[in-house]
C-alpha positions as CSV (number, residue, x, y, z in Angstrom):
1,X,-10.8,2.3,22.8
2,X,-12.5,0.7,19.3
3,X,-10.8,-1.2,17.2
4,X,-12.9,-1.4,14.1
5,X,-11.2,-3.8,12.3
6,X,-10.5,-6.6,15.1
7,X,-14.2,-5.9,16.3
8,X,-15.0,-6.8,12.7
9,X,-12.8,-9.7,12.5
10,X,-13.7,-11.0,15.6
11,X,-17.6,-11.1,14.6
12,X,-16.9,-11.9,11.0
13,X,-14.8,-15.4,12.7
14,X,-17.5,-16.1,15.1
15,X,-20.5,-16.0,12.2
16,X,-18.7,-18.0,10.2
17,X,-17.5,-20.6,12.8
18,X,-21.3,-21.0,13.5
19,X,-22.7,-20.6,9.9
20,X,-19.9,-24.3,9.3
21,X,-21.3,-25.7,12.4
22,X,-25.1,-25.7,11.0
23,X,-23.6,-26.7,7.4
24,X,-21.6,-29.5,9.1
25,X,-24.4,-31.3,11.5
26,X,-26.6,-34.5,11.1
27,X,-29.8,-34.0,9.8
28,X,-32.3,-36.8,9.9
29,X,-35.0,-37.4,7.4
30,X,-37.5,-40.0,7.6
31,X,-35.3,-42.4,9.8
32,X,-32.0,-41.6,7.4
33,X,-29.2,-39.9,8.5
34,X,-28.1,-37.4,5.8
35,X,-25.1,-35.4,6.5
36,X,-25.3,-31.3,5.3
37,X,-22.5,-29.6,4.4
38,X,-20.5,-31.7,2.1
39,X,-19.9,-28.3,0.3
40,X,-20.2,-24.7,1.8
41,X,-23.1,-22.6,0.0
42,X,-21.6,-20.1,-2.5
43,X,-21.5,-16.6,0.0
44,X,-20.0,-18.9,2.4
45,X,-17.2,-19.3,0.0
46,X,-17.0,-15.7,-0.6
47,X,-17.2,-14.9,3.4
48,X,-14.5,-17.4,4.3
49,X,-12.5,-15.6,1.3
50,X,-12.7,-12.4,2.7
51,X,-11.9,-13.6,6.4
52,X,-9.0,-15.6,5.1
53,X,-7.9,-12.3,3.1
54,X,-8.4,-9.2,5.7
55,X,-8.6,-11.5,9.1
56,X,-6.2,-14.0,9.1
57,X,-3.3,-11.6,11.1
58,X,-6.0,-9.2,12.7
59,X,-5.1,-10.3,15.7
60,X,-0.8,-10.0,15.6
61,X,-0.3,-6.5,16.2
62,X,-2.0,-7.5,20.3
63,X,0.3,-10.6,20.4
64,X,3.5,-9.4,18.4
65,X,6.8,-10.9,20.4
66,X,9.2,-7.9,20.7
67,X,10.7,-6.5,23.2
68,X,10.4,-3.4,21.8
69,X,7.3,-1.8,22.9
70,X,4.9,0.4,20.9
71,X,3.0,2.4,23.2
72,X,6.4,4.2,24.9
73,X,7.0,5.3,21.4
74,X,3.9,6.6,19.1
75,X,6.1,8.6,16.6
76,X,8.0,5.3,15.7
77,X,5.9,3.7,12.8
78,X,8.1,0.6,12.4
79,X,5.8,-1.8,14.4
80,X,2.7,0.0,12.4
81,X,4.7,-0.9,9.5
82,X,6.0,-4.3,9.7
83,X,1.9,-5.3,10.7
84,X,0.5,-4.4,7.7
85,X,3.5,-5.9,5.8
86,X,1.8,-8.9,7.9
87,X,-1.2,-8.3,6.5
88,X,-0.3,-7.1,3.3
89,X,1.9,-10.1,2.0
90,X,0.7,-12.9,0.4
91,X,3.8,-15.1,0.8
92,X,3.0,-17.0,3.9
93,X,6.8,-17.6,4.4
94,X,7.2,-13.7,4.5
95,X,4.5,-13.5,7.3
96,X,6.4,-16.7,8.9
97,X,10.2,-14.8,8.7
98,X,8.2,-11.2,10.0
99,X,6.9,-13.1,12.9
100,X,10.3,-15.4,13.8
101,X,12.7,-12.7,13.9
102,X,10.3,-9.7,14.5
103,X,13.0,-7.7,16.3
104,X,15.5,-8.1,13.9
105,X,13.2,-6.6,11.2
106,X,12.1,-4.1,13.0
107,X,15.7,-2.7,14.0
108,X,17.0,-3.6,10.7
109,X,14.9,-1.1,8.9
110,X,16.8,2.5,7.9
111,X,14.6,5.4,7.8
112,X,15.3,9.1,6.5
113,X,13.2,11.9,7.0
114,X,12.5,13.9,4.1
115,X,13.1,17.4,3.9
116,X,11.5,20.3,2.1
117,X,13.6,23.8,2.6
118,X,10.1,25.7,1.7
119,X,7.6,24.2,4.5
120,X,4.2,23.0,3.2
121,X,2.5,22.6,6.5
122,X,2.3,18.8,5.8
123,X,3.4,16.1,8.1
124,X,7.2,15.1,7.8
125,X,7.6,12.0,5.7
126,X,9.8,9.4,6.1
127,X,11.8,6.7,3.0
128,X,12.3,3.4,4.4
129,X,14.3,1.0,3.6
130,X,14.6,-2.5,4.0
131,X,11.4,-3.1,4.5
132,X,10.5,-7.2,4.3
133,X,8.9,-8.5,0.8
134,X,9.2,-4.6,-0.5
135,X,11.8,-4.4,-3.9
136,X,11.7,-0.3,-3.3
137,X,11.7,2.3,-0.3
138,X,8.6,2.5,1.5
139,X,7.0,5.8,2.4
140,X,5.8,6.5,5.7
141,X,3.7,9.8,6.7
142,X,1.5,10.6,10.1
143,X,-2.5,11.1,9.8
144,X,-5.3,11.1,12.2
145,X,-8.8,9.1,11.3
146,X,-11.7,9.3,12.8
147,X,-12.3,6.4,14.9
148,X,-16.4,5.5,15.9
149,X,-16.4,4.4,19.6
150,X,-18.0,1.3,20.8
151,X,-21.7,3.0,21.0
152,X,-21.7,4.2,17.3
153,X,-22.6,8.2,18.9
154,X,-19.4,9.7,18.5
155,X,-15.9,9.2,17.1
156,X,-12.6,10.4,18.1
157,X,-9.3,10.9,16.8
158,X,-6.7,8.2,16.0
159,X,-2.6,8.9,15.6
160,X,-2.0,6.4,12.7
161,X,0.9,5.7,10.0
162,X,-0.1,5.6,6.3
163,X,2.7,4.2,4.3
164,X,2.7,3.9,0.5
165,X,5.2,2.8,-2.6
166,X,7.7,5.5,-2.7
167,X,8.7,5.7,-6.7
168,X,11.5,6.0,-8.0
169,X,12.2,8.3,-11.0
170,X,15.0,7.9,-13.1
171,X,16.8,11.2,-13.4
């Protein structure tokens, strides 16, 4: 199975790595040592940027320590959830208190389904609440995307959760 974003991560990491190896080695120019690198060019900036930004958890949801485990369970979007509020935080000490007591987050979240009495034909949603670093309930729905495999011929079809701001209207 692909995982688009880790495969992108992982090559993004690797490129760079190398890219701040050639800007960090000795050069020598007529007898003289001169040292390269003492700044990163400008698009190196911007690539480390977006590493630091979109890569710097890609690889928690593989190594997350729970006992709980996701794959017995692919209707329960609490693990899905609590990774991209991994991802999705800025506060580092968020992504820190996530990681340290993982479990108790995960188990400490309430959801309830929402109901319709006139059926749509759309997924079942569900509002949960206390979700880390969110002030409001989240909102958590099931999809399917289409998912390339590693060859780039064909795709196939990927359970997911999407989860958005649930808003609340006064009344």
């Amino acid at each position: 199975m692909t995982h688009p974003h880790r495969d992108y991560c992982n090559i993004l990491i690797n490129e760079l790595e190398a890219r701040n190896d050639e800007a960090l080695q000795v050069q020598f120019y007529d007898g003289q040592q001169t040292v390269l690198g003492t700044q990163n060019p400008a698009h190196l900036e911007e690539l480390n940027h977006i590493a630091h930004s979109n890569c710097r958890f890609h690889q928690v949801p593989y190594e997350l320590p729970t006992s709980f485990n996701a794959a017995d369970d692919i209707v329960d979007f609490r693990p899905a959830l609590l990774q991209f509020m991994i991802a999705a935080t800025p506060k580092d000490e968020v992504v820190s208190d996530i990681l340290d007591n993982y479990d108790a987050h995960l188990n400490g979240m309430v959801e309830t389904p929402t109901h319709d009495f006139a059926p749509s034909g759309e997924s079942i949603e569900f509002l949960v609440d206390n979700v880390p670093d969110t002030v409001n309930p989240v909102k958590a729905r099931m999809a399917y995307i289409q998912v390339p495999n590693k060859e780039g011929d064909a795709t196939h079809l990927t359970l997911v959760w999407k989860v958005s701001r649930y808003h609340l209207s006064s009344v």
